[in-house]
PDB file of N, H, CA, C and O in Angstrom:
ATOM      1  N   UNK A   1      50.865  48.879 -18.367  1.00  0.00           N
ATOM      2  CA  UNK A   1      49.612  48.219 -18.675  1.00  0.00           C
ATOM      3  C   UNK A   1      49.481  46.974 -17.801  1.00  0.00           C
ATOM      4  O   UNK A   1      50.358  46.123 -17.947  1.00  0.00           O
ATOM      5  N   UNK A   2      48.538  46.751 -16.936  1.00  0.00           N
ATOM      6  H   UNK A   2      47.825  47.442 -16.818  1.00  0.00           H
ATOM      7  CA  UNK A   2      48.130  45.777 -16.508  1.00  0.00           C
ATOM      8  C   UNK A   2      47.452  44.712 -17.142  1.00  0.00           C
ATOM      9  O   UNK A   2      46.258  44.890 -17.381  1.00  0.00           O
ATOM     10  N   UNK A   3      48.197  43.194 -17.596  1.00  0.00           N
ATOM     11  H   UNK A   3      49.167  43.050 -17.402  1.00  0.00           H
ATOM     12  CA  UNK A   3      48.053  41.948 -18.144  1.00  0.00           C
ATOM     13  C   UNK A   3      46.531  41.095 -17.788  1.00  0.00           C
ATOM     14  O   UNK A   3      45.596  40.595 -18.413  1.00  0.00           O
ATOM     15  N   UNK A   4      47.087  41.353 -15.979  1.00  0.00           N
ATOM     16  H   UNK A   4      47.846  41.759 -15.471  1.00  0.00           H
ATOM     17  CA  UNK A   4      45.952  40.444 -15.362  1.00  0.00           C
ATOM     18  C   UNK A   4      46.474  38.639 -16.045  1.00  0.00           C
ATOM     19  O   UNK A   4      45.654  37.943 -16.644  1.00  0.00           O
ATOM     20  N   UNK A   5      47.532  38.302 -15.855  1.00  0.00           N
ATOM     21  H   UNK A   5      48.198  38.868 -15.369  1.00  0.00           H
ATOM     22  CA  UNK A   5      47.679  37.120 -16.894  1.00  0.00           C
ATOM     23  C   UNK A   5      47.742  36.169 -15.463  1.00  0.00           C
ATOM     24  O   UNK A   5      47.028  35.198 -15.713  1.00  0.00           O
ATOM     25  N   UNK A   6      48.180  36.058 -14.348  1.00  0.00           N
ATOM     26  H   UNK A   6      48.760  36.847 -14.144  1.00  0.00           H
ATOM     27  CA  UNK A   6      48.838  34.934 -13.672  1.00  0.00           C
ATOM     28  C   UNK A   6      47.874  34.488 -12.869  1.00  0.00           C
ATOM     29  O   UNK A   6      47.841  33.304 -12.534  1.00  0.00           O
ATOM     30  N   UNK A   7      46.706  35.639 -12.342  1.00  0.00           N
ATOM     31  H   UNK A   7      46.733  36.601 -12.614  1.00  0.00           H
ATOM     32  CA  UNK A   7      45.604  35.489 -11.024  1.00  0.00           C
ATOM     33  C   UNK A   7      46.021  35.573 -10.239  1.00  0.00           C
ATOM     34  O   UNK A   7      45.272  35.273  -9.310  1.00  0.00           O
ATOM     35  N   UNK A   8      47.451  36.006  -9.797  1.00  0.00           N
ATOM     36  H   UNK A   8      48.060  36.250 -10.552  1.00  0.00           H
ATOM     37  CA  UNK A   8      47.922  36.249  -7.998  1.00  0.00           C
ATOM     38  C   UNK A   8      48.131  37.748  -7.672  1.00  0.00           C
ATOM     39  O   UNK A   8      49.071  38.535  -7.785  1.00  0.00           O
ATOM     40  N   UNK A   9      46.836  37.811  -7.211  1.00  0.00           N
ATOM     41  H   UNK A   9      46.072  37.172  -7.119  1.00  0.00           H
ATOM     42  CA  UNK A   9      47.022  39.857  -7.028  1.00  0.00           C
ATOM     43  C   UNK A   9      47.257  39.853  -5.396  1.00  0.00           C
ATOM     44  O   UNK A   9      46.919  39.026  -4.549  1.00  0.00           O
ATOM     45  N   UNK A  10      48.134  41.391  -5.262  1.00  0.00           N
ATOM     46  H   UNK A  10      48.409  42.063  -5.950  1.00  0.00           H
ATOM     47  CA  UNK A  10      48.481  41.838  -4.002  1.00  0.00           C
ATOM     48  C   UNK A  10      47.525  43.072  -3.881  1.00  0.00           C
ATOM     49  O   UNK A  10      46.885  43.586  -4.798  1.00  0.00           O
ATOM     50  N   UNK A  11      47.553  43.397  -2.736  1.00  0.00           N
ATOM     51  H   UNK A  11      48.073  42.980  -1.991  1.00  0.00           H
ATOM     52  CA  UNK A  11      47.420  44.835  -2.121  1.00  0.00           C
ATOM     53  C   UNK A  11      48.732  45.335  -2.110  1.00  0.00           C
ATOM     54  O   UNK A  11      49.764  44.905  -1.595  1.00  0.00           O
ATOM     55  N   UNK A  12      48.399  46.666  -3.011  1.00  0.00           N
ATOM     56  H   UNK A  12      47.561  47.015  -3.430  1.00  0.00           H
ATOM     57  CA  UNK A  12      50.001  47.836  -2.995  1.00  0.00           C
ATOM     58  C   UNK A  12      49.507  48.938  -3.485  1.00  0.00           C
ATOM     59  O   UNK A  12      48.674  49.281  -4.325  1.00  0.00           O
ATOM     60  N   UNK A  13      50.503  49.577  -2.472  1.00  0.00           N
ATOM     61  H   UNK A  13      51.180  49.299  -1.790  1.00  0.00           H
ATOM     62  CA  UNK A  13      49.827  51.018  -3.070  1.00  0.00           C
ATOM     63  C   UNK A  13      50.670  51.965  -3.959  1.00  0.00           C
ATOM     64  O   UNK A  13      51.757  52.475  -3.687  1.00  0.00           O
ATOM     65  N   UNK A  14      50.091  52.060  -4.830  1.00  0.00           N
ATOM     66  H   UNK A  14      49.207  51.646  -5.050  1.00  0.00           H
ATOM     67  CA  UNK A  14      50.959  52.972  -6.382  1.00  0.00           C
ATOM     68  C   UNK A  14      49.907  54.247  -6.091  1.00  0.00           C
ATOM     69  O   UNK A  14      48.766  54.225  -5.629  1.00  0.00           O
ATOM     70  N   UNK A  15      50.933  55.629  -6.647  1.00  0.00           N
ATOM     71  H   UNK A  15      51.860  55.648  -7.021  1.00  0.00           H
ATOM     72  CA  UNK A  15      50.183  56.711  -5.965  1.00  0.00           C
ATOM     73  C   UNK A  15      48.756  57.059  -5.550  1.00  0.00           C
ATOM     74  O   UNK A  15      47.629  57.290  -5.988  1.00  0.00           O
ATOM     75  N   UNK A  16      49.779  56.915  -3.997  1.00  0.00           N
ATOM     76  H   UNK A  16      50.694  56.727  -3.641  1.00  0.00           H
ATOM     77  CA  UNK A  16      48.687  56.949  -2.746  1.00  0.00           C
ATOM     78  C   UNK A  16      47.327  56.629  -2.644  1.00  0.00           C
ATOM     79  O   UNK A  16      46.540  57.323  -2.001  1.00  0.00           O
ATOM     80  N   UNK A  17      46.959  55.441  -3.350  1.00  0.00           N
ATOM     81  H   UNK A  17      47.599  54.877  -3.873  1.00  0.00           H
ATOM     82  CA  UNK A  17      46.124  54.780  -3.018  1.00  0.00           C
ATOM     83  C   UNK A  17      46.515  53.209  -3.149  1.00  0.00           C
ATOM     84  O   UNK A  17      47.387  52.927  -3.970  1.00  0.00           O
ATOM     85  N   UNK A  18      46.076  52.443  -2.587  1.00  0.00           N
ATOM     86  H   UNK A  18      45.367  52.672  -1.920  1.00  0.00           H
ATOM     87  CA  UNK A  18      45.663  51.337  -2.292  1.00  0.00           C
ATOM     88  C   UNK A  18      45.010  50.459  -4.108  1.00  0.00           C
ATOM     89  O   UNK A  18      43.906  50.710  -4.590  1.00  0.00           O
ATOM     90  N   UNK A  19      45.921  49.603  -4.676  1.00  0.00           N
ATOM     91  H   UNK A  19      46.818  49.399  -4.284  1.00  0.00           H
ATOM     92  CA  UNK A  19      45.175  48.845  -5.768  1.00  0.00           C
ATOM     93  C   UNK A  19      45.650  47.184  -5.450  1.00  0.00           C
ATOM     94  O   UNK A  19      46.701  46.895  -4.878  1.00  0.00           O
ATOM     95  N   UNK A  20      44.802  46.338  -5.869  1.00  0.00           N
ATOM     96  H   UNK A  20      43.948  46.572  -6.334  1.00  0.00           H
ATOM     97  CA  UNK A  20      44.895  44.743  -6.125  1.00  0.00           C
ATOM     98  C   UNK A  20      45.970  44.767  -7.752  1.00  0.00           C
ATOM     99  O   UNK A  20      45.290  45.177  -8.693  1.00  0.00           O
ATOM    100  N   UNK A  21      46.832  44.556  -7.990  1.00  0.00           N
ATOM    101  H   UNK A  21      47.385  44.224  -7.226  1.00  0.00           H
ATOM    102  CA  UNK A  21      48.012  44.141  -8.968  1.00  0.00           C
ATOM    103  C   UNK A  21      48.121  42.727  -8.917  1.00  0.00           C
ATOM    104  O   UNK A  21      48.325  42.114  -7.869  1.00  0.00           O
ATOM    105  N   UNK A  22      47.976  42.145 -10.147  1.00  0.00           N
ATOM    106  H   UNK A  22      47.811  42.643 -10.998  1.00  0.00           H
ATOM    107  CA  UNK A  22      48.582  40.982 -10.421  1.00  0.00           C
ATOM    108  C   UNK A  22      49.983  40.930 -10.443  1.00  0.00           C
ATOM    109  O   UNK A  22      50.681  41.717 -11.082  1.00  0.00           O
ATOM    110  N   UNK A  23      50.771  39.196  -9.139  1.00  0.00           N
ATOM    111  H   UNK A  23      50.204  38.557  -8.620  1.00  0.00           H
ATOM    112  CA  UNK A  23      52.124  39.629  -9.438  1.00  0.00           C
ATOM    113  C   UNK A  23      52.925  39.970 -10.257  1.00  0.00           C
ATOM    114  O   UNK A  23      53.864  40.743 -10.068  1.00  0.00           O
ATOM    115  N   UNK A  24      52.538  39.247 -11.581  1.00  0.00           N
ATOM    116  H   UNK A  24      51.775  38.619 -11.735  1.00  0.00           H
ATOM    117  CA  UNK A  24      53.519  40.022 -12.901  1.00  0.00           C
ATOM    118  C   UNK A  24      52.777  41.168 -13.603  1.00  0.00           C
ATOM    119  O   UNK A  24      52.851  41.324 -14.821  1.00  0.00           O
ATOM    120  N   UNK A  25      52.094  41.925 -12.838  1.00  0.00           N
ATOM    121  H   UNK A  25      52.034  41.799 -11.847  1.00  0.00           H
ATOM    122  CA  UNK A  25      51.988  43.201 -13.446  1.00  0.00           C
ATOM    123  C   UNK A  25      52.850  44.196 -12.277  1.00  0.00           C
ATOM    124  O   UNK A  25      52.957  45.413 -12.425  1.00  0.00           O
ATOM    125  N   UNK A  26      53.352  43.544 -11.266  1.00  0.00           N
ATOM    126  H   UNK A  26      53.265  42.555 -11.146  1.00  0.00           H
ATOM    127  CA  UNK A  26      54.013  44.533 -10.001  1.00  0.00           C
ATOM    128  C   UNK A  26      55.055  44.714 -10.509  1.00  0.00           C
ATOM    129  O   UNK A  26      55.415  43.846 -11.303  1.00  0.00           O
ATOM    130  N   UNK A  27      55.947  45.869 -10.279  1.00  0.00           N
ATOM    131  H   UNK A  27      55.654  46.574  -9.634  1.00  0.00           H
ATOM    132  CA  UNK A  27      57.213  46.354 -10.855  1.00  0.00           C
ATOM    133  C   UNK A  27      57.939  45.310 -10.096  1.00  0.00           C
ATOM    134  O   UNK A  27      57.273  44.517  -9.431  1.00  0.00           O
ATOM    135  N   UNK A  28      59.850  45.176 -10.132  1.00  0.00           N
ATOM    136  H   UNK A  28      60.391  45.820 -10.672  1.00  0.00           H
ATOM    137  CA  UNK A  28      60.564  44.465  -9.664  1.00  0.00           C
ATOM    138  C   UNK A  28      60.709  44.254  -8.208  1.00  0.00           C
ATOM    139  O   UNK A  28      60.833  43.242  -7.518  1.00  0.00           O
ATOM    140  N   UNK A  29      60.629  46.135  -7.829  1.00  0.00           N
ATOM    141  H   UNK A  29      60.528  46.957  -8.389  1.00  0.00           H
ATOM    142  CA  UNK A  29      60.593  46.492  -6.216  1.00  0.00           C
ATOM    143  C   UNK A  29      59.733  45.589  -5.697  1.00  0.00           C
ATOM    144  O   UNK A  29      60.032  44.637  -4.976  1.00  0.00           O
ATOM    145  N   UNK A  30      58.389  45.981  -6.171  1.00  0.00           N
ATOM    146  H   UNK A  30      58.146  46.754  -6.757  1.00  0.00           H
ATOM    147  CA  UNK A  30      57.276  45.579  -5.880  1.00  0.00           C
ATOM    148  C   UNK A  30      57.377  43.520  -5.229  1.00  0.00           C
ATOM    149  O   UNK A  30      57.479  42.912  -4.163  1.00  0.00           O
ATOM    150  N   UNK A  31      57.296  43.300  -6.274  1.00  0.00           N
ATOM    151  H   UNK A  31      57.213  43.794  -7.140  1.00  0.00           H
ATOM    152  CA  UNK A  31      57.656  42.022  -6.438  1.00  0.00           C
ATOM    153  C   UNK A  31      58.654  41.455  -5.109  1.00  0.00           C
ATOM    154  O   UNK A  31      58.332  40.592  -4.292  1.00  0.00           O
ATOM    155  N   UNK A  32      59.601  42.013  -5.152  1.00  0.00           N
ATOM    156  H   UNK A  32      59.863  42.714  -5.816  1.00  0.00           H
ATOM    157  CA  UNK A  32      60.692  41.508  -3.973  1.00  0.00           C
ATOM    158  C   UNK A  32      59.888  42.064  -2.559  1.00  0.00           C
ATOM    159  O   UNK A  32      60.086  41.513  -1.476  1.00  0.00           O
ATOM    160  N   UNK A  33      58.986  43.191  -2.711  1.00  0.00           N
ATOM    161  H   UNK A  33      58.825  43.639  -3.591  1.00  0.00           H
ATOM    162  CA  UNK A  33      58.627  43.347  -1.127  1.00  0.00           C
ATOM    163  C   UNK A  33      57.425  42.250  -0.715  1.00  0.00           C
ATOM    164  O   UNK A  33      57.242  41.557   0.286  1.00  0.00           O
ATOM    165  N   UNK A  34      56.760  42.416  -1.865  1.00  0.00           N
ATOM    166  H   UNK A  34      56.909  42.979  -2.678  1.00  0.00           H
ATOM    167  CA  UNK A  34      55.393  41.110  -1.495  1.00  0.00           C
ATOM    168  C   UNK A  34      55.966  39.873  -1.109  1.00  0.00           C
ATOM    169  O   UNK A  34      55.390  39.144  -0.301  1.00  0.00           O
ATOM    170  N   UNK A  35      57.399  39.485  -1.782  1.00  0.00           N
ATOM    171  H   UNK A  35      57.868  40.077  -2.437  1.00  0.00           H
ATOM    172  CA  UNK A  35      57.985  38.217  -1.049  1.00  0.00           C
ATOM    173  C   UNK A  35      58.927  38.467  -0.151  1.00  0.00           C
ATOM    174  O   UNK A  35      59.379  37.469   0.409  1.00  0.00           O
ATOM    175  N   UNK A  36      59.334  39.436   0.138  1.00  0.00           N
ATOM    176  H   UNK A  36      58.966  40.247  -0.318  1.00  0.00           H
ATOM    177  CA  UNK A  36      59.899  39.591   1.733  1.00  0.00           C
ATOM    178  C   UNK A  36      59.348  38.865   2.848  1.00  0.00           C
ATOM    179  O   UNK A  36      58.185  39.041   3.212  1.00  0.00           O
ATOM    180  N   UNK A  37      60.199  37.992   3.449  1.00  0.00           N
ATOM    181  H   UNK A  37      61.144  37.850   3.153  1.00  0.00           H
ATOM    182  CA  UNK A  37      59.704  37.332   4.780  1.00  0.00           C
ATOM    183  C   UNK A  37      58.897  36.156   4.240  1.00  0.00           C
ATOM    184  O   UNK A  37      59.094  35.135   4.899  1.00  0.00           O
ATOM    185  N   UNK A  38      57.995  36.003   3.170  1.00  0.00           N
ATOM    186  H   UNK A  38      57.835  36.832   2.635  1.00  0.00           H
ATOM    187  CA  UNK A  38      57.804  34.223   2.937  1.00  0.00           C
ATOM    188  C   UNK A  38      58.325  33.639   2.877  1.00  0.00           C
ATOM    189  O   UNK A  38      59.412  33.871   2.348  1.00  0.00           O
ATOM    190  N   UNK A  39      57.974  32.189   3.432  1.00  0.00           N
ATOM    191  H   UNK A  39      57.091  32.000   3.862  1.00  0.00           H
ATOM    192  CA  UNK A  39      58.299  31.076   3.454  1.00  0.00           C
ATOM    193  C   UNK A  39      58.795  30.374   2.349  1.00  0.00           C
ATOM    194  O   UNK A  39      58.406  30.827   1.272  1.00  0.00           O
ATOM    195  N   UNK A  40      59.576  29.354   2.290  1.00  0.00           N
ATOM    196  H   UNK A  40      59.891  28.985   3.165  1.00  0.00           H
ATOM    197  CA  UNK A  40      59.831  28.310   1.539  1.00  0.00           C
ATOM    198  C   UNK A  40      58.471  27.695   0.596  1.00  0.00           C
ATOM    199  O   UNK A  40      58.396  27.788  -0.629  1.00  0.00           O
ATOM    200  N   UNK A  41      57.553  27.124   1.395  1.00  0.00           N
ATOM    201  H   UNK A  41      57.614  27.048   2.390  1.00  0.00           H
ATOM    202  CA  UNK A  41      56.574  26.902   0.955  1.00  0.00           C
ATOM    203  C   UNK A  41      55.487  27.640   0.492  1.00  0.00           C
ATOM    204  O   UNK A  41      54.470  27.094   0.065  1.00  0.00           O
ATOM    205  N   UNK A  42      55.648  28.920   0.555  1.00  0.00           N
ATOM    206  H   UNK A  42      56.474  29.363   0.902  1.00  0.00           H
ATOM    207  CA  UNK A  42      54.515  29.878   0.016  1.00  0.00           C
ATOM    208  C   UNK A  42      55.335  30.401  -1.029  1.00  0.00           C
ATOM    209  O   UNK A  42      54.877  30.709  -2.130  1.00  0.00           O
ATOM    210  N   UNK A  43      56.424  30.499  -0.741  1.00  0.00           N
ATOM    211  H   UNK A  43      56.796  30.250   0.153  1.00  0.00           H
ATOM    212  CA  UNK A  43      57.224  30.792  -2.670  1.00  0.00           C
ATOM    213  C   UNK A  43      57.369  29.128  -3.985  1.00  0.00           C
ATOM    214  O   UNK A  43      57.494  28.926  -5.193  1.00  0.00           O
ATOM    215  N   UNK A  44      57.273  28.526  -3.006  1.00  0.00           N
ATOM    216  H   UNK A  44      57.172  28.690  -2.024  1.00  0.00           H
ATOM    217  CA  UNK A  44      57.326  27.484  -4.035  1.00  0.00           C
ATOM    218  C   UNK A  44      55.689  27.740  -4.836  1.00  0.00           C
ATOM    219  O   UNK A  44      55.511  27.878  -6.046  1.00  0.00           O
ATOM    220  N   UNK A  45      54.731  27.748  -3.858  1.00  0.00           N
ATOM    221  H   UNK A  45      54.876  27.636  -2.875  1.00  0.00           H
ATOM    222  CA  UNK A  45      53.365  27.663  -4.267  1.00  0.00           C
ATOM    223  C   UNK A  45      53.320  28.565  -5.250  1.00  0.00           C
ATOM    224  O   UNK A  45      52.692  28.091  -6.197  1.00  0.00           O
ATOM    225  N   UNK A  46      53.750  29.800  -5.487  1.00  0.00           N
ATOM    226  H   UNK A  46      54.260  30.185  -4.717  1.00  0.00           H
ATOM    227  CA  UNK A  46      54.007  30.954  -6.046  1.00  0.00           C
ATOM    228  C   UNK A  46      54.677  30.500  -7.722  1.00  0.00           C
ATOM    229  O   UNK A  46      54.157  30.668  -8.825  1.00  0.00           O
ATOM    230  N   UNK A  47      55.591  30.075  -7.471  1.00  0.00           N
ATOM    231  H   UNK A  47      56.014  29.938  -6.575  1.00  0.00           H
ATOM    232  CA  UNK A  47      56.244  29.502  -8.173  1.00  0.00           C
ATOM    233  C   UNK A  47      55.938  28.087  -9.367  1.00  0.00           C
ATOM    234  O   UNK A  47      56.589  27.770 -10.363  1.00  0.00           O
ATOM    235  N   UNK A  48      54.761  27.495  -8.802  1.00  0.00           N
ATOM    236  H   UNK A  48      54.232  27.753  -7.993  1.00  0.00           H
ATOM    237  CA  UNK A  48      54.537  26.746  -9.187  1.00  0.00           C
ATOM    238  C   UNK A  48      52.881  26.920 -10.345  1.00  0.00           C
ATOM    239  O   UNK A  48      52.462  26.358 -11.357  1.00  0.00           O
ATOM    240  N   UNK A  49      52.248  28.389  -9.121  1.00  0.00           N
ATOM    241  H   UNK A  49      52.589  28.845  -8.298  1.00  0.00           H
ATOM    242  CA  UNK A  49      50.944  29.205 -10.547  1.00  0.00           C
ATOM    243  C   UNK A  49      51.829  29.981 -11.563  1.00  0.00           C
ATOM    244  O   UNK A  49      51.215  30.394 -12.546  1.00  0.00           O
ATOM    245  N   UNK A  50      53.139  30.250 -11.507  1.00  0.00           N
ATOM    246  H   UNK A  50      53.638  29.915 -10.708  1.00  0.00           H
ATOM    247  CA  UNK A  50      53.889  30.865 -12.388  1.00  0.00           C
ATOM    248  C   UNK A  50      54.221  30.466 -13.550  1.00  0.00           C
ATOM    249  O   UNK A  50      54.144  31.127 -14.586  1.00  0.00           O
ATOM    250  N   UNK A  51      54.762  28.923 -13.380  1.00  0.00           N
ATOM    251  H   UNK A  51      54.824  28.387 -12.538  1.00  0.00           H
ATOM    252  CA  UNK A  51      55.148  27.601 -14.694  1.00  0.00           C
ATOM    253  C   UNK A  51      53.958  27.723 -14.997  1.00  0.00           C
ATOM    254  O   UNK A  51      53.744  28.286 -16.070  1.00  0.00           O
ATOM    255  N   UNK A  52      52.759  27.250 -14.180  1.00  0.00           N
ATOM    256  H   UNK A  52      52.933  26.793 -13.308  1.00  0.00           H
ATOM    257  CA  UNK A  52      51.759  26.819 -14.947  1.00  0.00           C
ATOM    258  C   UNK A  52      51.032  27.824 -15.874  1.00  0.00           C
ATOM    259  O   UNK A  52      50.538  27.624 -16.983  1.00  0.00           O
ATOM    260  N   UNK A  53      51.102  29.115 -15.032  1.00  0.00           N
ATOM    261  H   UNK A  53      51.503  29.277 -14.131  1.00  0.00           H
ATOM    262  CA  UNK A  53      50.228  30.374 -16.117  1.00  0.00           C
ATOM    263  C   UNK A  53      51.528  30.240 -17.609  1.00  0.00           C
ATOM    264  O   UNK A  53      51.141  30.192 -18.776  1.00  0.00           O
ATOM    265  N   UNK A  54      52.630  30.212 -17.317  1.00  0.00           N
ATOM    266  H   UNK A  54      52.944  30.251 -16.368  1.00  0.00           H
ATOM    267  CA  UNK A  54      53.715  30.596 -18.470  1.00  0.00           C
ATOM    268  C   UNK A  54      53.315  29.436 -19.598  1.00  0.00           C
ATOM    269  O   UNK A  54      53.063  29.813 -20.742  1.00  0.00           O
ATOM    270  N   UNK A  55      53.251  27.770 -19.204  1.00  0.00           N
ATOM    271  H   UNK A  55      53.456  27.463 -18.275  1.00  0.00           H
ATOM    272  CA  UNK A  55      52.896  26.763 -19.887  1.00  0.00           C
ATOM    273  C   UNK A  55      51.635  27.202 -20.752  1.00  0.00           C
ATOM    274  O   UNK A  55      51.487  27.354 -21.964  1.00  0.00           O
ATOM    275  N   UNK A  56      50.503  27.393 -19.305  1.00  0.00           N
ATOM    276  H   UNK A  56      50.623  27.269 -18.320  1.00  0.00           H
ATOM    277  CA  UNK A  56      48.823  27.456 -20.740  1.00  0.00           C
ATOM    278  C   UNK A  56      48.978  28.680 -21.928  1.00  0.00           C
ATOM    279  O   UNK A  56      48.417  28.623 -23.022  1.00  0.00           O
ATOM    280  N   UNK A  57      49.941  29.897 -21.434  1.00  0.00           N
ATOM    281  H   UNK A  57      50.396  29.943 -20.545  1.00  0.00           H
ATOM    282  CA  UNK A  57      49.960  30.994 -22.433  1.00  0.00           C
ATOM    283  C   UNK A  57      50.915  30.376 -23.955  1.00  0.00           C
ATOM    284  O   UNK A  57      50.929  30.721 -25.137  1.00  0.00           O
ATOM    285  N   UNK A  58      51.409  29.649 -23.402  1.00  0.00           N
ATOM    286  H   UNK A  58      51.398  29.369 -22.442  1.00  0.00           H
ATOM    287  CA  UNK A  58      52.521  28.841 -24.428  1.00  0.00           C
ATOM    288  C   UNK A  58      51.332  27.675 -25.458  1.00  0.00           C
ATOM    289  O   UNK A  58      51.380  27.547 -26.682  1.00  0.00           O
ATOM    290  N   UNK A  59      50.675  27.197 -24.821  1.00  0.00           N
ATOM    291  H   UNK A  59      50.635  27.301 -23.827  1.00  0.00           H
ATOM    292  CA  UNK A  59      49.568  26.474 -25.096  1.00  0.00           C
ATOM    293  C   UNK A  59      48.974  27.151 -25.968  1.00  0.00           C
ATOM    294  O   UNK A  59      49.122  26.914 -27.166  1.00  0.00           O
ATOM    295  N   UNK A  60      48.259  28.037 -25.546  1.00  0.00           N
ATOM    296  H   UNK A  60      48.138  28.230 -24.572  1.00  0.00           H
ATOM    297  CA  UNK A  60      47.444  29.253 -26.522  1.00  0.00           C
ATOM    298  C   UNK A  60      47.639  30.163 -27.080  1.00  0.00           C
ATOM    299  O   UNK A  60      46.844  30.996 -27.515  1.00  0.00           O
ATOM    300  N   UNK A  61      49.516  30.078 -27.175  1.00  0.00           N
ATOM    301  H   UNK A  61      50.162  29.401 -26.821  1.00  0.00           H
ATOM    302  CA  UNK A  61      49.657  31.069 -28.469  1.00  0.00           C
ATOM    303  C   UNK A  61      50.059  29.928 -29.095  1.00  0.00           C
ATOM    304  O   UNK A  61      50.039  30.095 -30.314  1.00  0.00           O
ATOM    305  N   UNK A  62      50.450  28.734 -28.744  1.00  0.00           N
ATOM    306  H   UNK A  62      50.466  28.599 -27.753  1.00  0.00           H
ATOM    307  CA  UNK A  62      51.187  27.847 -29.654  1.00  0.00           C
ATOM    308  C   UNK A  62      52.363  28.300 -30.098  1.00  0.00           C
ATOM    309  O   UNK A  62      52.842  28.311 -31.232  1.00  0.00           O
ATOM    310  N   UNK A  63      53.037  28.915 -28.400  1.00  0.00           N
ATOM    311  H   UNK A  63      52.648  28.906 -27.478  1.00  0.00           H
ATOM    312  CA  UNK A  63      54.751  29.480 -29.199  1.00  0.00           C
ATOM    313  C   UNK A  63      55.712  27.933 -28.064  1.00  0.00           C
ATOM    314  O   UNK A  63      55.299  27.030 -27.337  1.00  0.00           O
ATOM    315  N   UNK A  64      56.895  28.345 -28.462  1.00  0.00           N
ATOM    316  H   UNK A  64      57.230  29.079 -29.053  1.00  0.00           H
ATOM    317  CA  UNK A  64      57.716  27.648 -27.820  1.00  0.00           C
ATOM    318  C   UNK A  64      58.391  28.290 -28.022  1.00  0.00           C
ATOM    319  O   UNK A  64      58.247  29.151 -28.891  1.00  0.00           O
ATOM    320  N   UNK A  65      60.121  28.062 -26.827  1.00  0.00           N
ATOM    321  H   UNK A  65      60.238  27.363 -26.121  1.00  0.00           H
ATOM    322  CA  UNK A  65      61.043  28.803 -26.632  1.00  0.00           C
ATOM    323  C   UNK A  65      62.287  28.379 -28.037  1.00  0.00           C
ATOM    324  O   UNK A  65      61.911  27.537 -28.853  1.00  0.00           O
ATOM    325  N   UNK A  66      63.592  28.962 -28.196  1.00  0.00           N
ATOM    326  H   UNK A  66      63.897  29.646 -27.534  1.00  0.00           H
ATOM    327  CA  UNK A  66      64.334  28.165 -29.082  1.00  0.00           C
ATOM    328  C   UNK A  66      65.035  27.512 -28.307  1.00  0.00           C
ATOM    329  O   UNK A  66      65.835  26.685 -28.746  1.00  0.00           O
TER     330      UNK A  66
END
């Protein structure tokens, strides 16, 4: 099931066609090939809509970790 939760979609293609995936809806593979070969600074950037999508969902369920 696709979330759509983070807003950072790729181009990948899941059988043989071509779809836009949000990164945390991409499988693990997935995930490690879209960051193959980036930079330092384009994974931090990455990294940094990641805390923040994880924080507002924490916000609006009103959960916290133990």
């Amino acid at each position: 099931m696709n979330r759509n939760l983070d807003g950072v979609y790729f181009r990948v293609r899941r059988n043989g066609k071509y779809e836009n995936i949000c990164f945390s809806d991409l499988t693990e593979g997935e995930m490690k090939q879209v960051m193959d070969g980036k930079g330092e600074e384009w994974l931090k950037n990455l990294c940094v809509i990641l805390g923040e999508t994880i924080h507002r969902i924490g916000d609006e369920l009103d959960i916290e970790g133990a």
